[in-house]
C-alpha positions in Angstrom: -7.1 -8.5 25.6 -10.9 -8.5 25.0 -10.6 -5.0 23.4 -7.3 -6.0 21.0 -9.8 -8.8 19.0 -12.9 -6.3 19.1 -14.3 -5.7 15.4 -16.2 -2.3 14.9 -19.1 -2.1 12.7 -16.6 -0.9 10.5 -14.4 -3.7 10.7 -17.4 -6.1 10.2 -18.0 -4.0 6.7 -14.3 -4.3 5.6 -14.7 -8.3 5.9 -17.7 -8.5 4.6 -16.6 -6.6 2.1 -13.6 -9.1 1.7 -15.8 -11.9 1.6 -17.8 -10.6 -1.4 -14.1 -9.8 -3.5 -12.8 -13.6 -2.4 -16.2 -15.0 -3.3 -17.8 -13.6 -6.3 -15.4 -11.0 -7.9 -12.7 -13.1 -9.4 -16.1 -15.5 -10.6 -17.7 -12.6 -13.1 -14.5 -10.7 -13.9 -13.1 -10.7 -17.3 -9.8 -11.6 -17.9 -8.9 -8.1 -18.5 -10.6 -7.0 -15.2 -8.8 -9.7 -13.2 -5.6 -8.2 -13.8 -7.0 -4.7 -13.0 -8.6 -5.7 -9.6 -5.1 -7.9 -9.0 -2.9 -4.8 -9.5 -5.1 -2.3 -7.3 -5.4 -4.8 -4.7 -1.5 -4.9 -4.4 -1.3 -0.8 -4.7 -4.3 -1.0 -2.1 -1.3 -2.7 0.2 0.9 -0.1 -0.6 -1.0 2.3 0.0 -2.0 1.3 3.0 1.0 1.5 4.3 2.1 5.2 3.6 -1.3 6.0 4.4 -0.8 4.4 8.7 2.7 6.6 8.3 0.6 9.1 8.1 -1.9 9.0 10.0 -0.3 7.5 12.9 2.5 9.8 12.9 2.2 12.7 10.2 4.9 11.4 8.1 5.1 11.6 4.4 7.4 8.7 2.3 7.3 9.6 -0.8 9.1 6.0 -1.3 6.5 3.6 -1.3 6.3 2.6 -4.7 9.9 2.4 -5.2 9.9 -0.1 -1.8 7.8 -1.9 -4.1 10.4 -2.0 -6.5 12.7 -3.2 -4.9 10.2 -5.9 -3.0 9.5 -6.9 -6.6 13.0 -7.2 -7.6 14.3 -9.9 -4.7 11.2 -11.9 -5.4 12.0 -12.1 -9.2 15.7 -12.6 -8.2 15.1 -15.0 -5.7 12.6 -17.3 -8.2 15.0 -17.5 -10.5 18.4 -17.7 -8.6 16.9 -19.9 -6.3 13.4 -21.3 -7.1 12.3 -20.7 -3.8 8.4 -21.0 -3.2 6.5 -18.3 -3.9 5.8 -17.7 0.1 9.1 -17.9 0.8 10.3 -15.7 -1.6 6.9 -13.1 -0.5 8.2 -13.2 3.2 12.4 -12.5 2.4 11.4 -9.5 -0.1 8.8 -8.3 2.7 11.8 -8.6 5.1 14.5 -7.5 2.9 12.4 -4.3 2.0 11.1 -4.0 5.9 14.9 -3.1 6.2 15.0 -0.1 3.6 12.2 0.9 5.4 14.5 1.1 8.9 17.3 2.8 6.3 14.1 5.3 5.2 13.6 6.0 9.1 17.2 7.6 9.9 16.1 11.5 8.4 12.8 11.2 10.2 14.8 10.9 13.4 15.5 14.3 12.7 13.3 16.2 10.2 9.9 16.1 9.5 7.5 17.6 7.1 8.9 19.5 3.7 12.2 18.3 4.5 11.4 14.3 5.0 9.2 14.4 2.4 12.0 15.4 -0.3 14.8 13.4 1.2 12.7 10.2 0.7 11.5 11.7 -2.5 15.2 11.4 -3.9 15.6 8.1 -2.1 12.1 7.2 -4.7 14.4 9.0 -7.5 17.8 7.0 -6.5 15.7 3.5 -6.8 14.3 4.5 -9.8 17.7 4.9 -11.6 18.7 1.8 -9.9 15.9 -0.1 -11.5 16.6 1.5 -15.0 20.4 0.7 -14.8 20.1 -3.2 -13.5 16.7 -3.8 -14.6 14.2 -6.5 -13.3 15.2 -10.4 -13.3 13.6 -12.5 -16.2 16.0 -15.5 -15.8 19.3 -15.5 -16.5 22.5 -17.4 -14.5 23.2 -16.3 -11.2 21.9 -13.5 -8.7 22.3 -10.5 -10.9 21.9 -12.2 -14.2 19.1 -11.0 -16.9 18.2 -13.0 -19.8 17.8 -11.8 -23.1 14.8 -12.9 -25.3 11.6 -14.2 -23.5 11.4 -14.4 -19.8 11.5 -17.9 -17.7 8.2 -18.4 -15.7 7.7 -17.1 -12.2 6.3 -19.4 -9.8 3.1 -18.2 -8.4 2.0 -20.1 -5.1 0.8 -23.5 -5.1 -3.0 -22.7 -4.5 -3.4 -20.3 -6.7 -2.1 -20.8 -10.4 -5.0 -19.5 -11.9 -5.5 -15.6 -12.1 -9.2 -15.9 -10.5 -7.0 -17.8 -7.4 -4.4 -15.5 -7.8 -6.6 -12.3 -7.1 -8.4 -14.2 -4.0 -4.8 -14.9 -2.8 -3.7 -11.3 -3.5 -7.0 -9.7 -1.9 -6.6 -12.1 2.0 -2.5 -10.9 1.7 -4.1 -6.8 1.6 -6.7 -8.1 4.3 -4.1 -9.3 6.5 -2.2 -6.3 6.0 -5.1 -4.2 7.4 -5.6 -6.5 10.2 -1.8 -5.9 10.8 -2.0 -2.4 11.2 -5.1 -2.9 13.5 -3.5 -4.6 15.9 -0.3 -2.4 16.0 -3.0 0.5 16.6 -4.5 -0.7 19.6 -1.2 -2.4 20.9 1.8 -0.2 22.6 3.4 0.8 19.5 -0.1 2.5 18.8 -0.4 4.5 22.1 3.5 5.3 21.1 2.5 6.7 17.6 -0.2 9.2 18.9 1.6 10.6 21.5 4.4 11.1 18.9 2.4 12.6 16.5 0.9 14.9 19.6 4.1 16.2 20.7 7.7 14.7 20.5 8.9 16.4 23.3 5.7 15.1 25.4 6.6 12.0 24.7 10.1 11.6 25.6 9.1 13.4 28.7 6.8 10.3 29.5 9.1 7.1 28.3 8.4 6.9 25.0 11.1 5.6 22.7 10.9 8.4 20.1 13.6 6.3 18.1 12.7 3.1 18.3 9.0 3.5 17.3 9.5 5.6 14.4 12.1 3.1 13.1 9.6 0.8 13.9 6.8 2.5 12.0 9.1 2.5 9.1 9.8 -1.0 9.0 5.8 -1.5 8.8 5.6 0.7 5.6 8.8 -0.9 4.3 7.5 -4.1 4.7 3.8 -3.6 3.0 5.1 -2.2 0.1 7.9 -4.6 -0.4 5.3 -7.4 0.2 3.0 -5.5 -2.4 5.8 -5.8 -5.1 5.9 -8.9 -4.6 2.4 -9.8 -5.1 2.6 -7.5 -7.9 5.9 -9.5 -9.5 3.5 -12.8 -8.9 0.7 -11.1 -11.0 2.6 -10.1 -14.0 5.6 -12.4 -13.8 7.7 -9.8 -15.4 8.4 -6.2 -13.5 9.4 -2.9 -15.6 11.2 -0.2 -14.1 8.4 1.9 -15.7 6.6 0.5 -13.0 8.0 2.1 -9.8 9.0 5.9 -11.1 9.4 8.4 -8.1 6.4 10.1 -9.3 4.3 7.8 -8.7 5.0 7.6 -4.9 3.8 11.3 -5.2 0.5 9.8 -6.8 -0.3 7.3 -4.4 0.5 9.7 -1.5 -1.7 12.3 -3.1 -4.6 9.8 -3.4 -4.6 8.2 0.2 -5.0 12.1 1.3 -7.6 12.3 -0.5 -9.2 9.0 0.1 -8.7 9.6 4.3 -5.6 8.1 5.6 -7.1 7.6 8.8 -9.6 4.7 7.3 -9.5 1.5 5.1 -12.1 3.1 3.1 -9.5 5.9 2.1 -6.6 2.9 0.7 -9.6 1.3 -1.1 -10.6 4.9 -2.1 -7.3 5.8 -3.6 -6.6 2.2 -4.9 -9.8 2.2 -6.9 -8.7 5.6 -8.1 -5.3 4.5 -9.0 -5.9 1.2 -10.9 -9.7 1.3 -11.1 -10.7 4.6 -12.7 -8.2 4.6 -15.7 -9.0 1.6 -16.9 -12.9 2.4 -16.9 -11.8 5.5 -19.2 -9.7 3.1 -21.4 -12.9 1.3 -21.8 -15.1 4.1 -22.4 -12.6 5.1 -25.2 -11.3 8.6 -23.2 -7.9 9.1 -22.5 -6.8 7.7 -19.4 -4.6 10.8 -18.6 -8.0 12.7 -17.7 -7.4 10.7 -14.3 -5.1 13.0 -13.6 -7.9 16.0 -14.1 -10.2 14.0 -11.3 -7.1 13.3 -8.8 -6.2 16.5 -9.1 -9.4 18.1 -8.3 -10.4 15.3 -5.4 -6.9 16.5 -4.0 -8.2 19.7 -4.2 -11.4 19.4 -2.8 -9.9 17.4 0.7 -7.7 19.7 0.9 -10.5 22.7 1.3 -13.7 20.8 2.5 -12.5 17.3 3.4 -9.5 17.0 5.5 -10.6 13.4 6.7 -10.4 12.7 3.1 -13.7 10.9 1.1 -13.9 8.3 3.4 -14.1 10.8 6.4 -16.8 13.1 5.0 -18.6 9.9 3.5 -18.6 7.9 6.9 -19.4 11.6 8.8 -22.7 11.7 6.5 -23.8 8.5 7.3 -23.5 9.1 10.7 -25.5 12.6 10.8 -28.4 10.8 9.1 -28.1 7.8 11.2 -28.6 10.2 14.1 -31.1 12.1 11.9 -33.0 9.2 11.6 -32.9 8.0 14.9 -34.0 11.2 16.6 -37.2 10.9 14.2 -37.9 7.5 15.1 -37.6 8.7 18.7 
């Protein structure tokens, strides 16, 4: 029990970290940067998830955005149909989506690699034509009901009406989600993951629940990226299916790979990369397409000198001239 509440150096820099983003970022943002940082902190959850699928087990979803789709879409519905809470509405569309996840996990019971990566890369592309055809709730009467004109409001949570609140709300959610993952890692489902990801047959052979724990891991990605839609539905009040196109799941695949799936610093990597990076070039008056130019070439260069990703080779520096250092001092 000691070791399951243990924070690593590591872990001691990611709340610090936090700290800084609750404390001082939302006080010397713009109003234009707010909703930046609020949008890449809820693709930071995202990713997050598909980034533990992958590391924990060598899965690729190419689904996540479109899980935040539809997370998204039952918060919006439930606001209006219902005028739920914003929390409760959060928790059902985390839930709701936690169960598309468990949907997502029946091919990976029996295919891996290419083939899992395009079956959940048409589920992305089914979603996405589901979106386009019933589009996002603005209002309207009843559950499927969309309102013509301007949108009704969307009720963000009590405590944080403001957008500076809003992003320190948003930011604790992603830290949560982190700490969530942690503690599945060093739990029994963790043990479970890495001896699946070691050998399937191995594990079977020694009581593991192949089944169970891939549905299981699933359900976790399911439920960050629905939770992350629903953030995301909180910060813009109004959800496009633009939004959540299958290619984008590619994208923020693509970047946790080559942020380092295995780390936070890899999600924060890629979110930064995502949401961050294009609109610097927006600002700087260059085309924000030229993002695509630098993902593809920090894809390229993890793939041939960085298979950790930049948070591995970053975090495997610092340790070489922390030993460096410390041989010289001896």
């Amino acid at each position: 029990m000691k070791g399951l509440f243990h924070v690593t150096p590591s872990g001691w820099a990611g709340f610090a970290l936090a700290a800084f983003a609750v404390l001082v970022l939302p006080g010397i943002s713009s109003s234009y940067w707010l909703s930046v940082f609020t949008s890449a902190s809820c693709f930071l959850l995202a990713i997050a998830g598909v980034a533990f699928l992958y590391a924990r087990l060598g899965m690729v979803s190419l689904t996540q955005v479109g899980l935040m789709g539809v997370g998204g879409w039952i918060a919006l519905r439930l606001n209006y149909a219902f005028d739920f809470p914003f929390e409760v509405n959060l928790a059902l569309a985390a839930l709701s989506t936690m169960v598309f996840g468990w949907v997502l996990a029946l091919p990976a019971l029996r295919m891996r690699g290419l083939y899992l990566a395009l079956v959940t890369l048409m589920a992305a592309g089914g979603l996405e034509i589901l979106f386009a055809t019933f589009q996002f709730p603005n209002g309207g009467d009843g559950f499927w009901g969309v309102k013509t004109g301007s949108s009704d409001p969307f009720r963000r949570p009590f405590l944080a009406q403001s957008a500076e609140d809003y992003l320190r709300y948003v930011i604790i959610c992603a830290v949560l989600g982190f700490v969530f993952i942690e503690l599945h890692r060093r739990l029994q489902p963790g043990r479970a993951w890495a001896l699946i990801r070691r050998s399937e047959a191995s594990a079977m052979a020694a009581g593991v629940n192949v089944t169970l724990y891939k549905t299981w891991a699933f359900g976790i990605t399911g439920l960050l990226g629905g939770a992350a839609g629903a953030l995301l539905a909180g910060s813009l009040g109004l959800l496009d299916d633009g939004t959540f196109r299958a290619s984008e799941s590619v994208m923020i695949f693509a970047l946790a790979v080559v942020g380092g799936a295995r780390y936070w610093q890899g999600a924060l990597v890629a979110a930064i990369l995502y949401k961050v990076l294009p609109a610097l070039l927006n600002i700087w008056g260059v085309d924000a397409d030229l993002s695509y130019v630098i993902f593809g070439a920090g894809l390229l260069h993890a793939v041939i000198t960085a298979p950790d990703g930049l948070a591995g080779q970053a975090l495997q520096g610092l340790r070489s001239l922390l030993r460096g250092k410390g041989r010289r001092d001896a």
